[in-house]
C-alpha positions as CSV (number, residue, x, y, z in Angstrom):
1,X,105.2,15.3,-69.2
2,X,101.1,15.4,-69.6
3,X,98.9,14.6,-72.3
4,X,97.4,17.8,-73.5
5,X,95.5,15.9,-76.0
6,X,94.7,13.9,-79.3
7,X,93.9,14.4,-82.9
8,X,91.9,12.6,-84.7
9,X,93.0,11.0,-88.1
10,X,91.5,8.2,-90.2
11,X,95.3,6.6,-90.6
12,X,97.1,7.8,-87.4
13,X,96.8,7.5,-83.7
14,X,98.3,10.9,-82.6
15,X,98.7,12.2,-79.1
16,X,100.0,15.2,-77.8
17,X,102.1,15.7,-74.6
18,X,103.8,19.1,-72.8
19,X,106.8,19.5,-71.3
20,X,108.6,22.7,-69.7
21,X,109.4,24.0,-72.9
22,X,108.4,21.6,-75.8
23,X,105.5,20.1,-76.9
24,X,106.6,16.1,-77.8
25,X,103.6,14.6,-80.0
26,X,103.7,10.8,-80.7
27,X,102.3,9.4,-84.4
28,X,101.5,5.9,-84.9
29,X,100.5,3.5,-87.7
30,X,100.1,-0.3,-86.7
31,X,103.6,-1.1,-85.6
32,X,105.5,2.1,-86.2
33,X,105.9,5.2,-84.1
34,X,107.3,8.7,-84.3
35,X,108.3,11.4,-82.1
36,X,108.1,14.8,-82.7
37,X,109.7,18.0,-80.7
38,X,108.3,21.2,-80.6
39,X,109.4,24.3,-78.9
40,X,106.8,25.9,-77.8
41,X,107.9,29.3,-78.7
42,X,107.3,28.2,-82.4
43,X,103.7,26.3,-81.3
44,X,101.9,27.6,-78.4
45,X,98.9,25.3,-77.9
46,X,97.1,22.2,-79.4
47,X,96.2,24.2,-81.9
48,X,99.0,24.9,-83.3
49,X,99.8,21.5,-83.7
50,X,97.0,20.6,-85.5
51,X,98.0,23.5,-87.8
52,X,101.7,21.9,-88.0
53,X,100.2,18.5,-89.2
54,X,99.1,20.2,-92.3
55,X,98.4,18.0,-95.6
56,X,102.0,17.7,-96.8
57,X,103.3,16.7,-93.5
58,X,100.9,14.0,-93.4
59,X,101.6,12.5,-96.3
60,X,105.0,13.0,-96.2
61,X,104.6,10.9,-92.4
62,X,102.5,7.9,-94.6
63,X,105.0,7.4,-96.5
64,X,107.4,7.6,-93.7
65,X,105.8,5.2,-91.8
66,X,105.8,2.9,-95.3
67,X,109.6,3.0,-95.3
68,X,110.1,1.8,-92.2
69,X,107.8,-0.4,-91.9
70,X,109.4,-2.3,-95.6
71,X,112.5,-1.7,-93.6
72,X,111.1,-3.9,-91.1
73,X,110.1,-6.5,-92.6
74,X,113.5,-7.1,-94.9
75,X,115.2,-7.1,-91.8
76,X,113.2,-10.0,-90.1
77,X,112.9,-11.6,-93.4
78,X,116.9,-11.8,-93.9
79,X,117.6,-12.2,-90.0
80,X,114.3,-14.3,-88.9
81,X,113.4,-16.3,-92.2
82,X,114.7,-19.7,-92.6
């Protein structure tokens, strides 16, 4: 796996990677991470990626990333929190 690149984004630190067959691009926000997999016979190139992080996606990924981070936290709160 190599880093083809990143994309910039005022919320998100967002790399891309390739592999034999898939594209694999990482999204992060503070704590929180996610993983994506793309074949590459649906995205060919970095652009295409770009394309695929289109406005919906990203704001469906924020509030994502909002979920599981309030996950999070009620977990360490009940298990951590004297």
């Amino acid at each position: 796996m190599r880093i083809i690149g990143t994309i910039p984004h005022p919320r998100f630190k967002i790399v891309a990677y390739s592999t034999d067959h898939h594209f694999y691009i990482e999204i992060e926000a503070g704590p929180m991470k996610q993983c994506h997999k793309l074949h590459k016979e649906q995205v060919q190139n970095l652009e295409g990626i770009r394309k695929w992080l289109d406005e919906d996606f990203q704001k469906e990924t924020y509030e994502l990333f909002e979920r599981m981070y309030q996950s999070s936290q009620g977990s360490l709160n009940r298990n951590f929190t004297p």
